[in-house]
C-alpha positions in Angstrom: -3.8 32.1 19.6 -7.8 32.0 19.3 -8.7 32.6 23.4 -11.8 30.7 22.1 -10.7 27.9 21.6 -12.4 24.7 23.2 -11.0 22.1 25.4 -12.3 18.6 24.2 -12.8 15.2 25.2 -9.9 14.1 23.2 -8.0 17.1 24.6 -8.7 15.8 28.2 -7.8 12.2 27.9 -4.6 13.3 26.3 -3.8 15.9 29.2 -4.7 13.0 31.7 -2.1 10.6 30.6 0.5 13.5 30.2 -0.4 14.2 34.1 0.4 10.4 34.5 3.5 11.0 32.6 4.1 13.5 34.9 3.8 12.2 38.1 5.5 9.1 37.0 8.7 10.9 35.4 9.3 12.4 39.0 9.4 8.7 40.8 12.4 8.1 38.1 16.3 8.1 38.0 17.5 11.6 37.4 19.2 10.0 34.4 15.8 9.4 32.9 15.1 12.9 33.8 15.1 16.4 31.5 18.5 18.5 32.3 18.5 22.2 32.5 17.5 22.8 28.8 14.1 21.1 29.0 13.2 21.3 32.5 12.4 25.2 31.6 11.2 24.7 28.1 9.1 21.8 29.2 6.5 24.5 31.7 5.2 26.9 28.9 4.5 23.9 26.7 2.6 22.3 29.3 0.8 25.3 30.4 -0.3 25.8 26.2 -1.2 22.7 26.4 -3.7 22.9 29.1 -5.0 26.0 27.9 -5.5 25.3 24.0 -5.6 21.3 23.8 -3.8 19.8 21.0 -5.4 20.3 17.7 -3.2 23.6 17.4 -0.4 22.8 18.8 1.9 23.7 15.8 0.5 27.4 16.3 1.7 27.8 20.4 4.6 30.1 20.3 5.6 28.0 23.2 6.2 24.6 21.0 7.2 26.8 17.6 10.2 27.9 20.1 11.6 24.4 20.8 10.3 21.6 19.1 8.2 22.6 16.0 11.0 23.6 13.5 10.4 27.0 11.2 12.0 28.2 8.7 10.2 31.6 9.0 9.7 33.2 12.8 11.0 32.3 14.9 13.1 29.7 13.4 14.8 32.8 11.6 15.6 34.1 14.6 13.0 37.0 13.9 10.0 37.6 16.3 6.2 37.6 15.4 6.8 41.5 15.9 10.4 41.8 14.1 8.2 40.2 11.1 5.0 42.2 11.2 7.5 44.8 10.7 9.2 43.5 8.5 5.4 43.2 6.4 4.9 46.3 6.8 8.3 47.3 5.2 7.5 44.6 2.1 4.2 46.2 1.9 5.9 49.7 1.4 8.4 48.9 -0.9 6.7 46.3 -3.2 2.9 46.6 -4.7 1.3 43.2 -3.8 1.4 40.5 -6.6 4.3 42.2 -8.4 7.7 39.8 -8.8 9.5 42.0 -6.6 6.7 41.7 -4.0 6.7 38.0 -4.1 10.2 37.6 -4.3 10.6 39.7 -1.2 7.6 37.3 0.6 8.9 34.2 -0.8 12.2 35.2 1.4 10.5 36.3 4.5 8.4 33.6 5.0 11.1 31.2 4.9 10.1 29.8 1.6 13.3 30.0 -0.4 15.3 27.9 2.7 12.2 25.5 2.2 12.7 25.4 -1.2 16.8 25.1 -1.3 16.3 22.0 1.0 13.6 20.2 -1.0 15.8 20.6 -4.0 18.4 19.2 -2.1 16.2 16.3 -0.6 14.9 16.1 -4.6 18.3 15.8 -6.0 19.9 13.7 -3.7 17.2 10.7 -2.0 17.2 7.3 -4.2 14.0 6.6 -4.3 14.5 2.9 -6.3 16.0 1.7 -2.3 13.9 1.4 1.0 12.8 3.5 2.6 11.0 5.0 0.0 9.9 8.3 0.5 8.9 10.0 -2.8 4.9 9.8 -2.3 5.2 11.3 1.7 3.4 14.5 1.6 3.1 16.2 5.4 -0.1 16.0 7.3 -1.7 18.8 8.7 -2.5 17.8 11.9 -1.9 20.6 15.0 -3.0 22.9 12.6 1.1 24.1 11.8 2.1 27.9 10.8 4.5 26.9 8.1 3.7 24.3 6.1 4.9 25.2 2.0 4.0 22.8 -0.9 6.2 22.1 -3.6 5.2 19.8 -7.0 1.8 18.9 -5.3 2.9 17.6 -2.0 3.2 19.4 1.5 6.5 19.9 3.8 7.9 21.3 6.9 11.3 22.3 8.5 10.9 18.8 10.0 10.0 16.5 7.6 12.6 18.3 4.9 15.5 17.5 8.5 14.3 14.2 8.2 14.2 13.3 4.5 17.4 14.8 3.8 19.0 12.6 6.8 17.2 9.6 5.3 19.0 10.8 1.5 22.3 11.2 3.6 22.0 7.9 4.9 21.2 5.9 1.6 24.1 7.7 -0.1 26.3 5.8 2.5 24.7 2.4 3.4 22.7 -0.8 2.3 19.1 0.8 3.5 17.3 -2.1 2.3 17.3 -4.5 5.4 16.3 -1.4 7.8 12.8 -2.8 9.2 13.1 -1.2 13.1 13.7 1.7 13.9 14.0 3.6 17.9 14.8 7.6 18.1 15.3 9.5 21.5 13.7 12.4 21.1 11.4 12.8 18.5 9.7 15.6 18.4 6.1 16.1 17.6 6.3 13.0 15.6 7.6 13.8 12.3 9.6 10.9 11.6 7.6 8.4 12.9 4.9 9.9 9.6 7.6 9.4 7.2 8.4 5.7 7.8 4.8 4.9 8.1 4.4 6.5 4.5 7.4 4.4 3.3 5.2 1.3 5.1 7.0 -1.6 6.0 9.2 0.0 9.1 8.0 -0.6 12.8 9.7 2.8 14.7 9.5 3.3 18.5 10.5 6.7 19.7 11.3 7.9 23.1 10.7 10.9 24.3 9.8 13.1 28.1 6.5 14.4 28.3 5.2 17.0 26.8 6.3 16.1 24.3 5.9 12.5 24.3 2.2 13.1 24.3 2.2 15.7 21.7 3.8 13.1 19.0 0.9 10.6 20.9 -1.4 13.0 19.7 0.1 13.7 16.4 0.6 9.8 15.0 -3.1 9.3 16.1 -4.3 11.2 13.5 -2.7 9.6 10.4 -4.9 6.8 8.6 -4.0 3.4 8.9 -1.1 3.9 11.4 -1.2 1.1 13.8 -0.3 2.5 17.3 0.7 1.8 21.3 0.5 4.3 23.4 2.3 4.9 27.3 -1.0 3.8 28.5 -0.6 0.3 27.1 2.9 0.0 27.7 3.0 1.6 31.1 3.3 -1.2 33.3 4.7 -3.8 30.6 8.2 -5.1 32.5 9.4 -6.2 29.2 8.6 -4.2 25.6 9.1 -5.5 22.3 10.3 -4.1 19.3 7.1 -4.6 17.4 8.2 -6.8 13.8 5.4 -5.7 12.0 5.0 -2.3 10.9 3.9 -0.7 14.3 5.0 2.6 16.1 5.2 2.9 20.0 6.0 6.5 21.8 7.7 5.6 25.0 8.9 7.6 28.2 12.7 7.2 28.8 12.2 5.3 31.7 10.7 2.7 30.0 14.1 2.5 27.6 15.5 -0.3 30.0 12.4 -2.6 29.3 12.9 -2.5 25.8 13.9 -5.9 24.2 15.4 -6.9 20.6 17.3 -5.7 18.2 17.3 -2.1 16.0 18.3 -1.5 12.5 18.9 1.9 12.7 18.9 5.1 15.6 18.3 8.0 15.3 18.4 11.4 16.9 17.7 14.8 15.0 18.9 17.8 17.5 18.1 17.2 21.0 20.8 15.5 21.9 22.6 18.4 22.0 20.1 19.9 24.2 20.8 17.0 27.4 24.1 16.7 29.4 26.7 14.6 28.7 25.7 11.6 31.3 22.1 11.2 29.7 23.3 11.0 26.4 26.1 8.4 27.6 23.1 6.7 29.1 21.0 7.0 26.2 23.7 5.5 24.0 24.2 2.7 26.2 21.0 0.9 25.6 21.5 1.8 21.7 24.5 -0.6 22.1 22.7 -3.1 24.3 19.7 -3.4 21.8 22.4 -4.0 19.2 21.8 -0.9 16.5 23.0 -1.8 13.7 23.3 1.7 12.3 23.1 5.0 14.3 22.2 8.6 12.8 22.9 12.0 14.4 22.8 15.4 13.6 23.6 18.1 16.2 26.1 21.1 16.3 29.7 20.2 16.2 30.4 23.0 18.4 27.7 22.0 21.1 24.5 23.7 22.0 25.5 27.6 24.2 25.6 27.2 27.5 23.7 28.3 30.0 24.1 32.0 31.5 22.5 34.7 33.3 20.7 35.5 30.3 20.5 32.1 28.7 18.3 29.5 31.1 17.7 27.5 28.1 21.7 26.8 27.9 23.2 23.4 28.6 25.6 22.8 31.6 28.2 20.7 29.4 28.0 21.6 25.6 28.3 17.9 24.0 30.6 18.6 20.5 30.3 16.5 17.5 33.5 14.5 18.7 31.8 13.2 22.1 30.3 11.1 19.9 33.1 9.2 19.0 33.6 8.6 22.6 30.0 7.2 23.3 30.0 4.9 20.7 33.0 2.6 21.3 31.6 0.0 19.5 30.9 1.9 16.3 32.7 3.1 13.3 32.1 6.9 12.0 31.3 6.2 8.5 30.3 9.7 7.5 29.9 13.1 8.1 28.0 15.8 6.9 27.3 20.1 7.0 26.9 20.5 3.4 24.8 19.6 1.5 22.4 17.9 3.9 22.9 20.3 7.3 24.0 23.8 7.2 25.9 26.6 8.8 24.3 29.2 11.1 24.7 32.8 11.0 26.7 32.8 13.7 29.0 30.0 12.6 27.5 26.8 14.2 27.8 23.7 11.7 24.6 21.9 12.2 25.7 18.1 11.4 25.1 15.0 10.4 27.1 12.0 11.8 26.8 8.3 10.9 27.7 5.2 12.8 28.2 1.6 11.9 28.5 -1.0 14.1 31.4 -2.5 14.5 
């Protein structure tokens, strides 16, 4: 990262309401609270943050680690260093420009993953039914590491998650009627980009700070998104789900004050990364708010848990069955690891799993 780099105005009123997320978030239930997992990976975000603003935040090694999604380091599970090796090696085997070269780069750099799941998204999302997502082409705000462009438009490890969830979803369900939408957990904002391009969705996502602010940060920056922040919403007692195409980023203590009804939740991932209670909790208001539909996808076998030599473990691993538990008043329609998920290496089944209410 570019020591250089210049803390700005916007930088500053951004790191003042995270600070007021802060101090608020410790005044809170411990429900409302990160567990283990976040509680560590929250402090180098923060301190990244404070040191190198926002308008690079997809480059912090800090944020690339636990909530900006790769397909290349470290999301390979290869370091900066195991990958300037691995350059080195390319550059040794393989004269630059030559197909062997670029098919050993196009692998490296996560590309070819990139690619598989685009085709995927490609082959699969209807396009004729709401949401419609065929024009959405990623923004390049936080300036992000990986970002690959296929027939003219750009896409990350995110957005591909997310479109491929959406292309799950319409496979399985009338998407036509979906006009609000909450998510717990939404990471730098990804989502949130995607149903704005479809246009015609209002979306609220919750979130603990850092992150909250980063996706704060992130939705600012797309034209002709209409936007409320924590600072108008901080002292509200009551919150509406916006009718009109509007998107909110709210702290989980402000989930009770939330009022009507949701078409569809979702949560991509960190739901396997809280303890059992706070996704109990979580899912508890989904049911009160009347969610019509309800979209997950986490490991079936639960996220490791913590160790000696793992402080970024969970106490209770939550397995894809849990679910079933949580949402009494829901149906499993559908479930998913192929095509739209995938197995890791070390035989975790990222997966998707989709709810109707009963």
């Amino acid at each position: 990262m570019n020591e250089d780099l210049k803390i700005t105005k916007t930088d500053e009123e951004l790191l003042h309401t995270l600070e007021l997320m802060l101090s608020d978030m410790h005044m809170q239930d411990d429900i409302y609270k990160p567990t283990n997992f976040w509680l560590h990976a929250s402090e180098p975000i923060v301190q990244d943050l404070k040191k190198y603003g926002f308008s690079n935040f997809r480059n912090l090694s800090s944020t690339r680690n636990f909530f900006v999604p790769t397909y290349g380091s470290p999301g390979n599970a290869l370091s900066d260093e195991d990958m300037t090796r691995l350059n080195l090696l390319v550059n040794e085997l393989a004269e630059e420009g030559t197909k062997n070269y670029r098919f050993l780069a196009h692998m490296l750099s996560g590309e070819s993953w990139a690619l598989s799941d685009y085709r995927v998204y490609r082959a699969a999302n209807n396009d004729d039914v709401h949401p419609r997502t065929t024009f959405f082409s990623e923004s390049q705000a936080g300036n992000p590491s990986e970002l690959f462009c296929f027939e003219k438009q750009q896409f990350s490890r995110s957005s591909l998650n997310y479109l491929n969830g959406l292309s799950f979803l319409k496979q399985h369900v009338d998407t036509t009627s979906i006009k609000t939408v909450l998510e717990v957990g939404g990471g730098f904002g990804t989502l949130g980009e995607i149903l704005h391009a479809a246009g015609g969705i209002s979306y609220v996502n919750v979130d603990i700070p850092p992150t909250s602010i980063v996706s704060t940060f992130y939705l600012k920056q797309i034209p002709a998104l209409k936007m409320s922040d924590y600072r108008v919403t901080r002292e509200m007692e009551e919150i509406n789900i916006p009718l009109e195409p509007v998107q909110m980023v709210l702290c989980p203590w402000q989930l009770p004050a939330l009022r009507g009804t949701v078409d569809l939740f979702v949560n991509f991932i960190s739901f396997q990364e809280m303890e059992p209670t706070v996704v109990k909790n979580y899912l508890e208001h989904v049911n009160r708010l009347k969610t019509k539909y309800v979209l997950l996808r986490n490991m079936r076998e639960g996220k490791a848990p913590k160790s000696s030599g793992a402080k970024y473990g969970v106490e209770t691993p939550i397995k894809g069955d849990d679910y079933d538990q949580f949402l009494a008043n829901y149906r499993l329609l559908a479930t998913n690891v192929f095509p739209f998920g995938y197995k890791t290496m070390d035989g975790f089944h990222s997966e998707l799993r989709l709810y109707e209410r009963k």
